[in-house]
N, C-alpha and C positions, 0 to 999 in steps of 0.2 A: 518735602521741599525744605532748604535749609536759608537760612535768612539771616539778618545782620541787624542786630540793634547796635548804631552807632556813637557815641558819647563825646560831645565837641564841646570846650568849653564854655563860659560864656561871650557869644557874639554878639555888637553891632549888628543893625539892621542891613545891613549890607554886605556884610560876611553871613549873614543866615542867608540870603540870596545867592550866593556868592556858592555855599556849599550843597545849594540845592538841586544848582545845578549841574555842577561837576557831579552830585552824587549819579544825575540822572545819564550825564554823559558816559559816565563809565561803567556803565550797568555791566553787569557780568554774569545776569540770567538769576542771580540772586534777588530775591526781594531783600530789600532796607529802610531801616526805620530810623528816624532821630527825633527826637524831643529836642525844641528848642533851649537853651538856656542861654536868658536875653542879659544884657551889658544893657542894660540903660532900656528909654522906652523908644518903642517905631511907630511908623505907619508905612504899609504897602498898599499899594492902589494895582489893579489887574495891568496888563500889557497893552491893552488899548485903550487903557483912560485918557485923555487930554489930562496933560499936567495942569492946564490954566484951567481948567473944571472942578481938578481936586482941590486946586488951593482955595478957588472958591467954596467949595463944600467943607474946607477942613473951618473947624475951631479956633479962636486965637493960640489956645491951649493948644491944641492940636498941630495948629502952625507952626508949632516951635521944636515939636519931635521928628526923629530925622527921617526922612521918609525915601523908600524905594520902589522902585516897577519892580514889581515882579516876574517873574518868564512863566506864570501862567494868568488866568486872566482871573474873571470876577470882578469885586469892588472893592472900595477902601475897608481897609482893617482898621482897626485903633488895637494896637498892641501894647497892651499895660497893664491887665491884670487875667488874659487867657492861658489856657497852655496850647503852645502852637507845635505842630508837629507835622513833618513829610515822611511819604510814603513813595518809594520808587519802586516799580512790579515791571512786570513784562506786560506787555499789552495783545493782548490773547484775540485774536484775529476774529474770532467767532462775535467776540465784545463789542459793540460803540462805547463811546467814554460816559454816556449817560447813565450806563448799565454799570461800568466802573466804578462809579462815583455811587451809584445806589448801593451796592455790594458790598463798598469801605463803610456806607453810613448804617446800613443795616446792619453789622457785623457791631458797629459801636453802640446803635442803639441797644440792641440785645444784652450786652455787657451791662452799661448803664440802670436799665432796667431792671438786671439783678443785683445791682448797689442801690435800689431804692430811688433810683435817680428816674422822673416820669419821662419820658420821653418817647416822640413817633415820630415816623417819615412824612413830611407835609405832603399833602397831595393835593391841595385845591390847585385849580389851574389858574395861573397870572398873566397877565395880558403879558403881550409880547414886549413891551414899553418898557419893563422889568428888568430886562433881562440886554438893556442898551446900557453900553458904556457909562454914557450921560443924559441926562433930562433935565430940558430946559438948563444949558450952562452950565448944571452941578455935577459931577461926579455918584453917581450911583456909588450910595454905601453897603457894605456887603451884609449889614446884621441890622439893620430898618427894616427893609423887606425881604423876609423869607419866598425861595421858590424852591420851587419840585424838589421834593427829594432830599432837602435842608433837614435837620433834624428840631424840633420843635417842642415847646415845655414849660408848663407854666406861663403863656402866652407871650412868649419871645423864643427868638432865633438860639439856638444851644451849638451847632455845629453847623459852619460853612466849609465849604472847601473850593480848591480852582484845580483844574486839570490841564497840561500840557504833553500832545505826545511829539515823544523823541523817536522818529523812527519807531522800531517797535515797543521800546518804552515810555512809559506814560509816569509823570511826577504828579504826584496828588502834595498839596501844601492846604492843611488843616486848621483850623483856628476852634477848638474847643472853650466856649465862653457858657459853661456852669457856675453858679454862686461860688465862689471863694476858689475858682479852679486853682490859682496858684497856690496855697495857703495846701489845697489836696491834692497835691500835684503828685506824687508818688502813685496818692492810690489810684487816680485817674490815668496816670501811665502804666500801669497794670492790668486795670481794665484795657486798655485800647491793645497791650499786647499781647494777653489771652483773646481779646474779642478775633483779633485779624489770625492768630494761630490759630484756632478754630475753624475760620472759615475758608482759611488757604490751606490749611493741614500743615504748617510752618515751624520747622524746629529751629527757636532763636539762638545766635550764638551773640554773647554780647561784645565790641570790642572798641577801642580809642580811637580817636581820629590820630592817625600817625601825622609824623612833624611834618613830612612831605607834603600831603593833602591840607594839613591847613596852612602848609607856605602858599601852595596852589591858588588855596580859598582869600589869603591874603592878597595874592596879584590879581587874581578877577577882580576882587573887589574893589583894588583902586584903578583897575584898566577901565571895570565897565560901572557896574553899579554905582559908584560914588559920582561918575560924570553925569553933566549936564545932558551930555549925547545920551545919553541911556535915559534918565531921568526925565528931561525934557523932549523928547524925542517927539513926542505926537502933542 
């Protein structure tokens, strides 16, 4: 299988959304990978968070960085020192997205774990409470409480992720939160690209986001994500 590591400048939180999802709109049978490279800090809250839930859950600090819905779900990120990265695949009929999402974690823990880095699949089961948008008025945060399948280390959350499918593609959007992820960002992008070639059998090709796709990335992002309608929507 041949596959596409893509290399976008640095974005705003809203053009990382923005290209995540055209990446996944245009799927072309090709699996593709991007690493974020962030423009300033974010916060993304899942697709059916109440906006008036996150703002109460966020931080003054946190209040103040620019924050996006994302098009898959989950909880609030705080985007400031992870390496964040998406995954667009085909969505393999045989799969649920549970199974998906295990497969990408598994595939990284394994990597991880040959860098010396401790990590495993959380398995205790979590009340169903966990796994709602919101509790009691707040905003469920994505990396407080680990569930199923999270990868886990050192007694915190190390990898979360959210899944959305596109007809028969599916966007995984990852948030890698290891000690000094960004500071190792390199080698933890190395890991995560041998870990997924390995488990896909995926020959990468690497290549620029060309000027078209991030003219693209630029319109979505002030038609949808930078509005209120998008933003405040639930």
């Amino acid at each position: 299988m041949e596959g596409r590591i893509i290399n976008t400048p640095p974005l705003d939180v809203y053009r990382h959304m923005a290209a995540d999802e055209l990446a996944a709109e245009s799927f072309d049978g090709n699996m593709s990978l991007r690493f974020f490279r962030w423009k300033g800090r974010g916060v993304t809250f899942g697709y059916a968070q109440p906006f008036t839930d996150v703002d109460k859950a966020l931080s003054p600090e946190h209040k103040a960085y620019p924050r996006a819905r994302r098009p898959t779900g989950g909880g609030i990120v705080i985007h400031d020192s992870d390496l964040t990265f998406a995954l667009v695949l085909k969505a393999e009929r045989s799969l649920k997205p549970l199974e998906i999402y295990a497969r990408i974690h598994a595939a990284v823990n394994a990597g991880l774990r040959e860098r010396g880095i401790g990590a495993e699949l959380y398995s205790e089961k979590a009340p169903p409470s966990v796994y709602n948008p919101s509790r009691d008025g707040l905003a469920s945060a994505c990396f407080q409480n680990p569930v199923a399948l999270d990868l886990v280390g050192g007694g915190k959350k190390l990898l979360g992720g959210a899944l959305r499918r596109f007809g028969e593609t599916v966007l995984y959007q990852g948030s890698l939160q290891v000690q000094n992820a960004r500071a190792r960002q390199a080698e933890l992008e190395l890991v995560i690209i041998r870990s997924l070639a390995v488990e896909w059998n995926v020959k990468w090709k690497v290549s620029d986001i060309s000027e078209e796709t991030l003219s693209s990335v630029n319109a979505l992002a002030e038609s949808k994500y930078l509005t209120p309608d998008w933003n405040t929507r639930f």
